[in-house]
ZADO-1210 file (C-alpha; in nm, 4 decimals, padded with zeros to 6 digits):
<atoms>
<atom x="03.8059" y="-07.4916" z="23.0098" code="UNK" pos="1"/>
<atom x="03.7649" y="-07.8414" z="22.8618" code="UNK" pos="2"/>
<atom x="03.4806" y="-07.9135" z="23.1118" code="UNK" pos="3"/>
<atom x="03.2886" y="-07.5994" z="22.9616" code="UNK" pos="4"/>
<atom x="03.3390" y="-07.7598" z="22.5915" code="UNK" pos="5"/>
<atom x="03.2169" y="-08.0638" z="22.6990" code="UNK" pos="6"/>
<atom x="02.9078" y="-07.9472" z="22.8565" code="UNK" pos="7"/>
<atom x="02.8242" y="-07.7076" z="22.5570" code="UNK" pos="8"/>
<atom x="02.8954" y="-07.9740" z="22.2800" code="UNK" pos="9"/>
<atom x="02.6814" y="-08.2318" z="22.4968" code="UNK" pos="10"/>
<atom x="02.3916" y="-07.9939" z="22.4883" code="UNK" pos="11"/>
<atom x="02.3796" y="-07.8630" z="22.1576" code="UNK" pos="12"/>
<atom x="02.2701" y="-08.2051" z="22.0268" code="UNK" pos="13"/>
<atom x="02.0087" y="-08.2118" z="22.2634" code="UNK" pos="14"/>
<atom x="01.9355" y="-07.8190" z="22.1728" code="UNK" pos="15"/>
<atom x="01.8943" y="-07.9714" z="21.8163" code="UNK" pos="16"/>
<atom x="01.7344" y="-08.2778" z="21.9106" code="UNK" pos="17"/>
<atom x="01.4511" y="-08.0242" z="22.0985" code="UNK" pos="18"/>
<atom x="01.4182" y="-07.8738" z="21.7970" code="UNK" pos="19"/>
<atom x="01.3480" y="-08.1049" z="21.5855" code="UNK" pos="20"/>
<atom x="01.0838" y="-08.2939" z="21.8242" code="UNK" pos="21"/>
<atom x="00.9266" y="-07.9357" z="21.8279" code="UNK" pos="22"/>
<atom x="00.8871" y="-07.9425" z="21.4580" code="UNK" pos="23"/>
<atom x="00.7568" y="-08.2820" z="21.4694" code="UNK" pos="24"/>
<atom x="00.4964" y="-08.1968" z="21.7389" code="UNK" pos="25"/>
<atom x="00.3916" y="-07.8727" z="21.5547" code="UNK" pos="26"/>
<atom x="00.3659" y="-08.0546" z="21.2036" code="UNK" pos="27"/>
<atom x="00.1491" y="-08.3256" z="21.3495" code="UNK" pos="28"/>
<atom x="-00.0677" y="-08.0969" z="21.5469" code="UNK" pos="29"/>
<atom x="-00.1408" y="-07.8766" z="21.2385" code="UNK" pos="30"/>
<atom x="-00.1643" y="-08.1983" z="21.0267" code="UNK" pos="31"/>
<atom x="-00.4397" y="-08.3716" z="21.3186" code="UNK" pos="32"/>
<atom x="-00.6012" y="-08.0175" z="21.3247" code="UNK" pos="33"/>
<atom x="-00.6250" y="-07.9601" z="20.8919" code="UNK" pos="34"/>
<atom x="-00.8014" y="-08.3217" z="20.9038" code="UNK" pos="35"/>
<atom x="-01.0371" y="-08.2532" z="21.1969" code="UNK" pos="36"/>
<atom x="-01.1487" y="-07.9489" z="21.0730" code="UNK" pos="37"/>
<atom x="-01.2271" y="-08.1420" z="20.7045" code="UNK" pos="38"/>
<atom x="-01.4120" y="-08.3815" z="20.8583" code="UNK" pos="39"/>
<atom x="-01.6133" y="-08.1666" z="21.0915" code="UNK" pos="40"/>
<atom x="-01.6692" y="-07.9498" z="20.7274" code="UNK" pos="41"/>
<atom x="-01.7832" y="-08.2222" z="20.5551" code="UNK" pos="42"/>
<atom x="-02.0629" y="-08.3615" z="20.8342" code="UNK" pos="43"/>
<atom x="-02.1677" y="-08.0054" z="20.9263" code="UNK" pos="44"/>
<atom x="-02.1268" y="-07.7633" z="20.6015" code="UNK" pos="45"/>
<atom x="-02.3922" y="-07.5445" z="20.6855" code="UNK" pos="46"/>
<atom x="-02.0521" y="-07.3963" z="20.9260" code="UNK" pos="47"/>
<atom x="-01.9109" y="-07.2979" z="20.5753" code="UNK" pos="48"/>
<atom x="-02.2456" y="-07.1706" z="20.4244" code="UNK" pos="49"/>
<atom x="-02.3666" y="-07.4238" z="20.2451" code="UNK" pos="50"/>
<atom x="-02.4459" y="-07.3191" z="19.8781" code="UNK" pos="51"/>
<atom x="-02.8492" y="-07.3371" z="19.8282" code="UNK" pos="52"/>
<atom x="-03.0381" y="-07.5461" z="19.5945" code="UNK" pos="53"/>
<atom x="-03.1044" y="-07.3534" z="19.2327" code="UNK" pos="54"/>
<atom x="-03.4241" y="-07.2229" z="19.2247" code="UNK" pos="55"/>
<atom x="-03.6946" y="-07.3222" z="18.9567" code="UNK" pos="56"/>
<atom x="-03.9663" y="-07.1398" z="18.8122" code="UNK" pos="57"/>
<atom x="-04.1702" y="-07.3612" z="18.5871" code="UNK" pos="58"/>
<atom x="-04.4944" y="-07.2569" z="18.3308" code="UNK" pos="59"/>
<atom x="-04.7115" y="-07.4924" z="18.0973" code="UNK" pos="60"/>
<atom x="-04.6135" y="-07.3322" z="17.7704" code="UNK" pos="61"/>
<atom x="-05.0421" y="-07.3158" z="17.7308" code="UNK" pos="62"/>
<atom x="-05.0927" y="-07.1540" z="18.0137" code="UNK" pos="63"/>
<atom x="-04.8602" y="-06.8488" z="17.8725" code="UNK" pos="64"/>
<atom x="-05.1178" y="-06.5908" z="17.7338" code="UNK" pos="65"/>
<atom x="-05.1748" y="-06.5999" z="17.3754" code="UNK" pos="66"/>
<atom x="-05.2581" y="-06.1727" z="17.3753" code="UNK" pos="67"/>
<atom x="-04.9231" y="-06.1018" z="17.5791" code="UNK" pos="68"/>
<atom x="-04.5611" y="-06.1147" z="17.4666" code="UNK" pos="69"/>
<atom x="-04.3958" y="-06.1155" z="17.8584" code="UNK" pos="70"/>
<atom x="-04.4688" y="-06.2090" z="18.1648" code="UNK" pos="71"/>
<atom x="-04.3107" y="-06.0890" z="18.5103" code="UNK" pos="72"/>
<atom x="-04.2079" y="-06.3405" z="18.7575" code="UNK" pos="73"/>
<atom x="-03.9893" y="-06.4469" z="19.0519" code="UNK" pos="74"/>
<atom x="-03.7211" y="-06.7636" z="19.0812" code="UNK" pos="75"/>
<atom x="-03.5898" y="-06.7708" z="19.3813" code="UNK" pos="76"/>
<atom x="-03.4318" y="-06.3915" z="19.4800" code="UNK" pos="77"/>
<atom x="-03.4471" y="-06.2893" z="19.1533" code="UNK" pos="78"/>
<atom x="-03.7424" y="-06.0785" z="18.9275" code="UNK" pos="79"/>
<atom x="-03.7441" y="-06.1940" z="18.5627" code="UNK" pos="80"/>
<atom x="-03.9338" y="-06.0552" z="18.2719" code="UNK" pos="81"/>
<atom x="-04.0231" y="-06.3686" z="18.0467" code="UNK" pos="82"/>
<atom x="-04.0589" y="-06.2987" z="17.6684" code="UNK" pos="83"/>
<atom x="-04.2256" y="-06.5280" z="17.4211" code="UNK" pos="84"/>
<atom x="-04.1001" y="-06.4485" z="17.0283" code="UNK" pos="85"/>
<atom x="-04.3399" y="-06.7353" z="16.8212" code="UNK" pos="86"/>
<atom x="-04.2184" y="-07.0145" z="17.0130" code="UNK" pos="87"/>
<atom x="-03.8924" y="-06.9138" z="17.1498" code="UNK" pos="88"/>
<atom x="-03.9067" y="-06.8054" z="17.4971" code="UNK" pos="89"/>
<atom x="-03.6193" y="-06.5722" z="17.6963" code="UNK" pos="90"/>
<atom x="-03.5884" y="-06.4619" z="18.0148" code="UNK" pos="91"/>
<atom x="-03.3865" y="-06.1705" z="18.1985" code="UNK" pos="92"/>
<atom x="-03.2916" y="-06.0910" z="18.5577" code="UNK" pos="93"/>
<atom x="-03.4891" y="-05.7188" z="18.6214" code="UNK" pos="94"/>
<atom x="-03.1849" y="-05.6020" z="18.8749" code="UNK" pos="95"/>
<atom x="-02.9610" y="-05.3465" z="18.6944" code="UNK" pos="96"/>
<atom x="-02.6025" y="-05.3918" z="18.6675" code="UNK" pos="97"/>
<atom x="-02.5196" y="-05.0742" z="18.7717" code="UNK" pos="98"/>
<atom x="-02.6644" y="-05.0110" z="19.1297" code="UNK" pos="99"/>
<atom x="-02.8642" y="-05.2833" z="19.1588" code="UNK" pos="100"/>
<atom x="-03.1749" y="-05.1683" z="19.1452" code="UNK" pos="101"/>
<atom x="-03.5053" y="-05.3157" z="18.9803" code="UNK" pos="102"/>
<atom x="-03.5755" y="-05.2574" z="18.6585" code="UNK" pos="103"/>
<atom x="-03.9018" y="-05.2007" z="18.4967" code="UNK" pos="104"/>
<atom x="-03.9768" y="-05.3561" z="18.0840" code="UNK" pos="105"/>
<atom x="-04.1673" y="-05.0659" z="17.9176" code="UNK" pos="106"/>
<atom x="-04.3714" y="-05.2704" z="17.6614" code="UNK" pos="107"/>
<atom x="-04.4390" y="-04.9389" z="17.4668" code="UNK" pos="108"/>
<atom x="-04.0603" y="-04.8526" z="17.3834" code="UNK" pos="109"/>
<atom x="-03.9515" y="-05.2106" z="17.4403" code="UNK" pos="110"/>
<atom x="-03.6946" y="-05.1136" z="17.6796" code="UNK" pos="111"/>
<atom x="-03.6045" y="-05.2210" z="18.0268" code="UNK" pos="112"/>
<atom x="-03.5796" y="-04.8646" z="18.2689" code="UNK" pos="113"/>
<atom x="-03.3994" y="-04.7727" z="18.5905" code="UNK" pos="114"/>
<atom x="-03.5196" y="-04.5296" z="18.7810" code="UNK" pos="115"/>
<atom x="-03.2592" y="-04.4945" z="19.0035" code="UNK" pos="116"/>
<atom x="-03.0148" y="-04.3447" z="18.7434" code="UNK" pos="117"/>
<atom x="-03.2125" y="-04.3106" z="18.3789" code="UNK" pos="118"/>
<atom x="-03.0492" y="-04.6292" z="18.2800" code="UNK" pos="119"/>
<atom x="-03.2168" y="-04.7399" z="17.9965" code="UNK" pos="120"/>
<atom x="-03.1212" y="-05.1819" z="17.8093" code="UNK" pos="121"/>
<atom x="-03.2815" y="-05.2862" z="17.4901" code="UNK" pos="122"/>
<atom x="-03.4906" y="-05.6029" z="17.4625" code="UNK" pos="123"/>
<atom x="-03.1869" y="-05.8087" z="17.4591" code="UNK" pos="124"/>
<atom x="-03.0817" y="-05.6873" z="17.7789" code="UNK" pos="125"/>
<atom x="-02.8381" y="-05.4448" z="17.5937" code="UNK" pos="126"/>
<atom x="-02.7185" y="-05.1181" z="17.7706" code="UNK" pos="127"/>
<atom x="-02.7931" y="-04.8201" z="17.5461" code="UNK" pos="128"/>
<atom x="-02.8103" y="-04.4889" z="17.7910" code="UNK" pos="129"/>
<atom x="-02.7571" y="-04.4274" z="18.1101" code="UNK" pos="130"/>
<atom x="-02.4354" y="-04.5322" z="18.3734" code="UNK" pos="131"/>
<atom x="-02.4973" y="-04.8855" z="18.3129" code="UNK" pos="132"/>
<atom x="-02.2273" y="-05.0810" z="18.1070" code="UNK" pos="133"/>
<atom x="-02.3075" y="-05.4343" z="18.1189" code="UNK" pos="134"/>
<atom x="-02.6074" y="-05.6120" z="17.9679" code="UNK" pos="135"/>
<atom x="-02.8898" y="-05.7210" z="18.2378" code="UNK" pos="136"/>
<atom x="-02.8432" y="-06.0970" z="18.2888" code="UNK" pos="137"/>
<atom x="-03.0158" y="-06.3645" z="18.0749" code="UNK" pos="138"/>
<atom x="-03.1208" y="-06.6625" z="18.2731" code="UNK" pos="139"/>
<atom x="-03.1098" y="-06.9950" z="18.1564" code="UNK" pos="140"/>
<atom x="-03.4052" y="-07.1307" z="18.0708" code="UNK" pos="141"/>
<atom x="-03.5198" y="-07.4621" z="17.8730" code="UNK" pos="142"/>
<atom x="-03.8374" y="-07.6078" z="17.7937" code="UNK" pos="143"/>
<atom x="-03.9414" y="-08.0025" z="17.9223" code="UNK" pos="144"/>
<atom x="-04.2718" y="-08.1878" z="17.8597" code="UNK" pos="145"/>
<atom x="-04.4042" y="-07.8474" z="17.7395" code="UNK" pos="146"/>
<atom x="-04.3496" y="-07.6483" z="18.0279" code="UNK" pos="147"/>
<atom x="-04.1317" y="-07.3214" z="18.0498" code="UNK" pos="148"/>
<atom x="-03.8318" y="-07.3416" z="18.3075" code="UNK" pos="149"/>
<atom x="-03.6271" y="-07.1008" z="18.3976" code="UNK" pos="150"/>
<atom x="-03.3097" y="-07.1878" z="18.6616" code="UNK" pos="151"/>
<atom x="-03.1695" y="-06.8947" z="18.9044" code="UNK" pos="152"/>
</atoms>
């Protein structure tokens, strides 16, 4: 009976001792692993998706006609209507916030339509009938050495 006790207290150290050098070995394996995979990211993050370059549409404030009050353009993905007010400029993302769909600016009523379920925004972007409930997006725009620009 004693030699059993002997043999069982002997190994549980080393049972414990396993253990530990298990944790140890797991631990620096995930550690050697987390850095590895940042420094693969960081040489190669088109893996991840790099994020693209903002898009720029640019317009000599001159060359905007003097007998219009919009203009209907493209930065990047996205189809903007381009208002002038005196010499204030705006500019708003055509997609509709409900579905997605394109939008068309109706200079008669002065509203932005969607066809694809009556939704109908106000010059402001505004929704005033139809499913949509948020305001079509206003894109930021700034003017530099008197040229337009407008950033997707």
């Amino acid at each position: 009976m004693e030699d059993i006790n002997k043999i069982s207290k002997t190994q549980l150290p080393e049972g414990r001792r396993d253990f530990l050098k298990n944790v140890v070995k797991i631990t620096g394996i995930f550690t050697l692993f987390s850095s590895l995979s940042v420094i693969i990211l960081s040489i190669f993050p088109s893996i991840i998706g790099e994020k693209k370059r903002s898009q720029r549409f640019a317009l000599a404030v001159d060359s905007f006609p003097t007998d219009q009050e919009y203009l209907i353009g493209k930065v990047g993905d996205k189809n903007f209507v381009l208002f002038k007010d005196n010499t204030t400029f705006s500019a708003y993302n055509l997609q509709c916030t409900h579905a997605g769909c394109t939008t068309q600016w109706q200079p008669k009523t002065e509203q932005f339509y969607c066809a694809c379920h009556n939704g109908i925004f106000d010059k402001n972007g505004k929704p005033i009938s139809g499913p949509p409930n948020k305001p079509l997006e206003k894109l930021m725009l700034y003017t530099e050495n008197s040229h337009i620009i407008i950033i997707e």
